[in-house]
Every structure is written in structure tokens, then in C-alpha cells.
C-alpha distance (Angstrom), angle and dihedral (degrees) to the residues before:
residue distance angle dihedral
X1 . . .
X2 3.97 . .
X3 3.91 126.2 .
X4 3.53 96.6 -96.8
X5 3.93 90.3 56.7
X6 3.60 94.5 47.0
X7 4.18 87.8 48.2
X8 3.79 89.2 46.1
X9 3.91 90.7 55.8
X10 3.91 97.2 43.7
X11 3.61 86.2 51.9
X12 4.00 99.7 51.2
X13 4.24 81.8 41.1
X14 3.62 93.1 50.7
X15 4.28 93.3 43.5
X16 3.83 91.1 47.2
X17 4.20 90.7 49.2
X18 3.74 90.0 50.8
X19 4.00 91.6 47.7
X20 3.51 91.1 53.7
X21 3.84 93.9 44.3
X22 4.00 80.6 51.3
X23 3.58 90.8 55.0
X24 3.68 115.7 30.2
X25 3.60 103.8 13.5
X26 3.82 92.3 -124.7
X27 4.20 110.5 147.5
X28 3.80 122.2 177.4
X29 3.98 118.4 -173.5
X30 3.81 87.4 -169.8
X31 4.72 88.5 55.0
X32 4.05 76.2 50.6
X33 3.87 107.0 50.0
X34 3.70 82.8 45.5
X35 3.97 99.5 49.0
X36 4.17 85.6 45.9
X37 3.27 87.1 51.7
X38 4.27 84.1 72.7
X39 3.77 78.7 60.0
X40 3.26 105.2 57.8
X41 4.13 90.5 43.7
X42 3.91 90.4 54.3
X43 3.79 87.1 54.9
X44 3.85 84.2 54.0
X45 3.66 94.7 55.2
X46 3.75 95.3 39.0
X47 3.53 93.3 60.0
X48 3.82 91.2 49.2
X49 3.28 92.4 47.1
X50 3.61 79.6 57.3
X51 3.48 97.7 50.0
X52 3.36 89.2 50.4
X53 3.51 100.1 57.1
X54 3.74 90.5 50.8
X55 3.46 89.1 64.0
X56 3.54 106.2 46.8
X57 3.95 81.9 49.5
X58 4.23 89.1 57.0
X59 3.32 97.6 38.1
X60 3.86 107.0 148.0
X61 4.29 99.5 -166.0
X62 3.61 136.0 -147.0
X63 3.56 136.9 -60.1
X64 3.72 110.4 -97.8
X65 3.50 94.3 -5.3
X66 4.18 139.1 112.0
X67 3.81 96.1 -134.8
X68 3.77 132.7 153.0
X69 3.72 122.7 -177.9
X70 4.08 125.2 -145.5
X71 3.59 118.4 155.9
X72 4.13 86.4 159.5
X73 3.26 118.5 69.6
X74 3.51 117.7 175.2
X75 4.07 93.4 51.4
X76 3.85 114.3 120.9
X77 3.59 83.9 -155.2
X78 4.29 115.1 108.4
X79 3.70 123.6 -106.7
X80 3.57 123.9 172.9
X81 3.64 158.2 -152.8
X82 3.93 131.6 -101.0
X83 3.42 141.6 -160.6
X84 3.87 94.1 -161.6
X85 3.71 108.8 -45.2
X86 3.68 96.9 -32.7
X87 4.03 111.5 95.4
X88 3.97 113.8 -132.7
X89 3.15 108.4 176.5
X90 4.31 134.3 -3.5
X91 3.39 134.4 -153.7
X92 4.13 151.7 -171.2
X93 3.91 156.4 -159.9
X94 3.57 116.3 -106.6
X95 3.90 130.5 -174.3
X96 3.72 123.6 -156.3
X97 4.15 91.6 -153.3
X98 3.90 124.0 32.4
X99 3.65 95.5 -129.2
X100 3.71 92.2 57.3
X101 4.08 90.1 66.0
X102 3.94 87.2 49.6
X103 3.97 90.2 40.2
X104 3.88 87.3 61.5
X105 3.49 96.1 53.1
X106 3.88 94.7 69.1
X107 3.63 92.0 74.4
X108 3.73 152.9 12.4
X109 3.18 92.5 -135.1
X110 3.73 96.5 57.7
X111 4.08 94.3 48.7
X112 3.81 88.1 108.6
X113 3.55 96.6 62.9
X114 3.57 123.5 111.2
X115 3.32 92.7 2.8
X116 3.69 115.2 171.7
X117 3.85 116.2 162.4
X118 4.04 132.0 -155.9
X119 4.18 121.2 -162.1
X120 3.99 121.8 178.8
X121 3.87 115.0 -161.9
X122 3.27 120.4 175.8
X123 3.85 92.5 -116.2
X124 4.12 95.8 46.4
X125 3.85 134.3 -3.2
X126 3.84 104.3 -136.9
X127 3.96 127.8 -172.8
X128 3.80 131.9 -177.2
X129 3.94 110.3 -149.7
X130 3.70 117.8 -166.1
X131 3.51 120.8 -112.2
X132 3.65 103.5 -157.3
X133 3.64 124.0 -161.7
X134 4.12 97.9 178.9
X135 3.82 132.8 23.6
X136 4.29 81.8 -151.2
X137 4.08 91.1 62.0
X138 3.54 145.8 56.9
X139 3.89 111.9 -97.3
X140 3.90 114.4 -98.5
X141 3.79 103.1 -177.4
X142 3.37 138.5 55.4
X143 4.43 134.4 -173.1
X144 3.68 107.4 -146.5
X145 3.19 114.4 -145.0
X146 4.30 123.3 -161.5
X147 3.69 126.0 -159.9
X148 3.96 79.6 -19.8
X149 3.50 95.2 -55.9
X150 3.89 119.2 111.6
X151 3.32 110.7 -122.1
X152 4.11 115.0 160.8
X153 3.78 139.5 -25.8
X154 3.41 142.1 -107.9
X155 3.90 119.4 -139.1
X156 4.02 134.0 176.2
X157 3.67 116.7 -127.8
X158 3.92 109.7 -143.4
X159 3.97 100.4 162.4
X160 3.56 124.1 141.7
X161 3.83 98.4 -105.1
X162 3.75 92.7 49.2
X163 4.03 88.1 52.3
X164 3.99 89.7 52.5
X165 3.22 86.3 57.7
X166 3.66 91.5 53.4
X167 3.78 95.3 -128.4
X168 3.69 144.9 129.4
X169 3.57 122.1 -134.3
X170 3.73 139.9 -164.7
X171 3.73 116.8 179.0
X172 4.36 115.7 -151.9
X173 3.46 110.6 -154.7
X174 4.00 105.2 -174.4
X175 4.02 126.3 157.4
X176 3.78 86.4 -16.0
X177 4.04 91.3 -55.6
X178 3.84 111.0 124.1
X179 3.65 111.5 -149.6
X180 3.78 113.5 -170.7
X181 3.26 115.7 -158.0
X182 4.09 121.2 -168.1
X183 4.08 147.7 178.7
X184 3.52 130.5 176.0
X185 3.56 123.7 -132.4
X186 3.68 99.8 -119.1
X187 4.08 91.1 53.8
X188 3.55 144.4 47.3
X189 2.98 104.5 -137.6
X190 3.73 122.1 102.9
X191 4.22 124.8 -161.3
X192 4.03 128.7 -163.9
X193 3.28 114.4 -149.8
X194 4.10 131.7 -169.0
X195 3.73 100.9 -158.0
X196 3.44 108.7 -41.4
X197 3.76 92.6 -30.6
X198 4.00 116.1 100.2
X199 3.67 105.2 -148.0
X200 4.13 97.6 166.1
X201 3.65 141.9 34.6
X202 3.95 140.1 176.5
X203 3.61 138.1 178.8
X204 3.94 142.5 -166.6
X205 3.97 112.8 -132.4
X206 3.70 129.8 -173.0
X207 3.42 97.4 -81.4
X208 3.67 92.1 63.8
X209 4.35 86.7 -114.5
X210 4.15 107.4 137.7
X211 3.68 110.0 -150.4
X212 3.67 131.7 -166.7
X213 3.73 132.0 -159.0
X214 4.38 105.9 -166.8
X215 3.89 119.7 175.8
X216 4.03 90.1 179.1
X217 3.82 93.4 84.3
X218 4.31 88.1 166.7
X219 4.11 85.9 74.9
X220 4.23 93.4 14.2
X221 4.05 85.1 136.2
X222 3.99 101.5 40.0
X223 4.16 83.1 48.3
X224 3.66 92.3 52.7
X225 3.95 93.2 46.0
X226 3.64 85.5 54.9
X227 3.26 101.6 54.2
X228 3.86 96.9 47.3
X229 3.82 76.6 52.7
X230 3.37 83.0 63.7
X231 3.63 107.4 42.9
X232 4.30 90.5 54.6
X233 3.60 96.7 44.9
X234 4.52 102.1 45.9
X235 3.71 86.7 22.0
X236 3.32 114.6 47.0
């Protein structure tokens, strides 16, 4: 459970004790110690929540290696990406409204909600704004905007063949390039492909570090964007 599900539930607790206080006068201290106890747990996540973020924000990478690290993933706090220990590029969580940072706190399973993503490198700045169709579904669709400049989208591709095959899909449409980029289900490892030729990879291992291997070094930056693009919205 995350803080914002354990606040959630001592709030509905603590509404329905004080309606039936209202109504039938009935009060137990031992109901209340319990329900507080929800409070005192959503302190316990906050703070490693917290902690978490802390570390994602002095995360030091790996030898030899373009890494980045974000276990939290609603923070509007920057984290960033290495190429060993030396940072190349950083990036962070924006939300358009207030109330959709606090909406995505109720749940884990709404983290990838409004989920609109800013990375400065020091060749291009690149951001991916959500383009949302319904406020009662996860966004699909995203403009991508360079040096503030729109310059191609980014869509998900949920159709029946691509769910046989047990795999999610973003497609990267940029300068009229398509850059597909693709996961199965049962792995976590995630491929982009131009045509049929796969020119960058990354993976999530047990230590929560995301690395990426990219031989396209024209668009190395815009590829890496993507693919944390990736990582938030099928792995949250």
C-alpha cells in the first residue's frame, strides 16, 4: 500500500466513526487507536517515500554504463542519467493541474496518470506532454516537444494482435522516423527498434538501476528519454 492509500482509508474510517457517533451516539476509543493507527503507517511510508527519493536524486551510477535510477515516480523532484559517474543529461515529473500530483498519490496503481515528463541534455531539451483523451483512463498519447518546438508524438499501441503477443508497445514518431519501442510482459527488458533494426535496449535489475545500451548516437538523448518514457508509464 502507498501513503496516499493508507490516508484515503483513515479518512473514510474516521468519516464513517463520526456518522455513527452523529447518529447513534456509539464511541469506541479502542475503533480509534486502531483507525490512527493508519496514521501512523502513512507517516511510515511517507518518509520512505522520502528516502527513496533522496536516493534516486544521489544516485552515483555504474562504471561504464548509461544508467539512471528512479524507484519514485510521482516526485517532481529531478533525477538523472549517467554515463558512468558523469551526469549527461536530468530529468522530471511535471503536472499540468495541482490536484493531479495529489490524485496520484491515492494509489499505485494510478502513478501513471498524468504523466507528463521533462529531460534537459546538453544537446536538446525534450518533453512529452500528455494528450489526454479521458479524465476516466490512463493517457495513451503524448506531443513531444524539442527545444520547445513540437516535433513528433508518442502513442501506446494496445491492439489485439500486439496483446497476443503479450507485449507493450509505444510507437515514436519523430521527423518522420518511427521508432517502435517494445517489452513483453513476462520480461523487463524493453527494445527500440527502427524498422526491423534494434538500435537500443534497457533493462530494470534488482537493484532498481535502469540501464541502457544505444548504438544510434545521432538521437542517443531523444532514445534514452523515450525509454524512461517507457519505464514510468508500463512500469510504474
Amino acid at each position: 500500500m502507498t501513503m496516499g492509500e493508507m490516508l484515503l482509508l483513515y479518512g473514510l474510517f474516521t468519516i464513517g466513526m463520526v456518522i455513527r457517533f452523529l447518529l447513534t451516539g456509539m464511541f469506541s476509543w479502542l475503533e480509534f487507536g486502531l483507525i490512527s493507527l493508519l496514521l501512523f503507517a502513512s507517516l511510515v511510508f511517507g518518509l520512505l517515500d522520502n528516502w527513496q527519493i533522496r536516493r534516486d536524486m544521489r544516485y552515483g551510477g555504474r562504471a561504464n554504463t548509461l544508467t539512471t535510477r528512479c524507484v519514485e515516480r510521482t516526485t517532481r523532484r529531478p533525477k538523472y542519467v549517467l554515463e558512468g559517474a558523469q551526469q549527461i543529461g536530468s530529468y522530471r515529473r511535471s503536472y499540468q493541474k495541482g490536484w493531479q500530483f495529489l490524485f496520484v498519490q491515492l494509489s499505485a496503481k494510478l502513478r501513471g496518470w498524468f504523466l507528463n515528463l521533462n529531460f534537459s541534455f546538453s544537446d536538446r531539451t525534450v518533453s512529452y506532454v500528455e494528450q489526454r483523451s479521458s479524465l476516466l483512463a490512463r493517457n495513451q498519447k503524448w506531443l513531444v516537444y524539442e527545444n520547445g518546438e513540437v516535433v513528433g508524438t508518442v502513442r501506446t499501441d494496445a491492439s489485439l494482435k500486439r496483446m497476443s503477443t503479450f507485449k507493450e508497445v509505444m510507437l515514436l514518431s519523430y521527423q518522420d522516423v518511427e521508432y517502435e519501442v517494445t517489452s513483453s510482459t513476462l520480461s523487463s527488458k524493453i527494445e527500440v527498434r527502427r524498422g526491423a533494426e534494434v538500435i537500443a535496449t534497457s533493462k530494470a535489475n534488482l537493484r532498481s538501476d535502469v540501464t541502457f545500451q544505444v548504438k544510434e548516437q545521432q538521437n542517443r538523448s531523444l532514445i534514452l528519454s523515450v525509454l524512461v518514457l517507457f519505464h514510468y508509464h508500463f512500469q510504474s
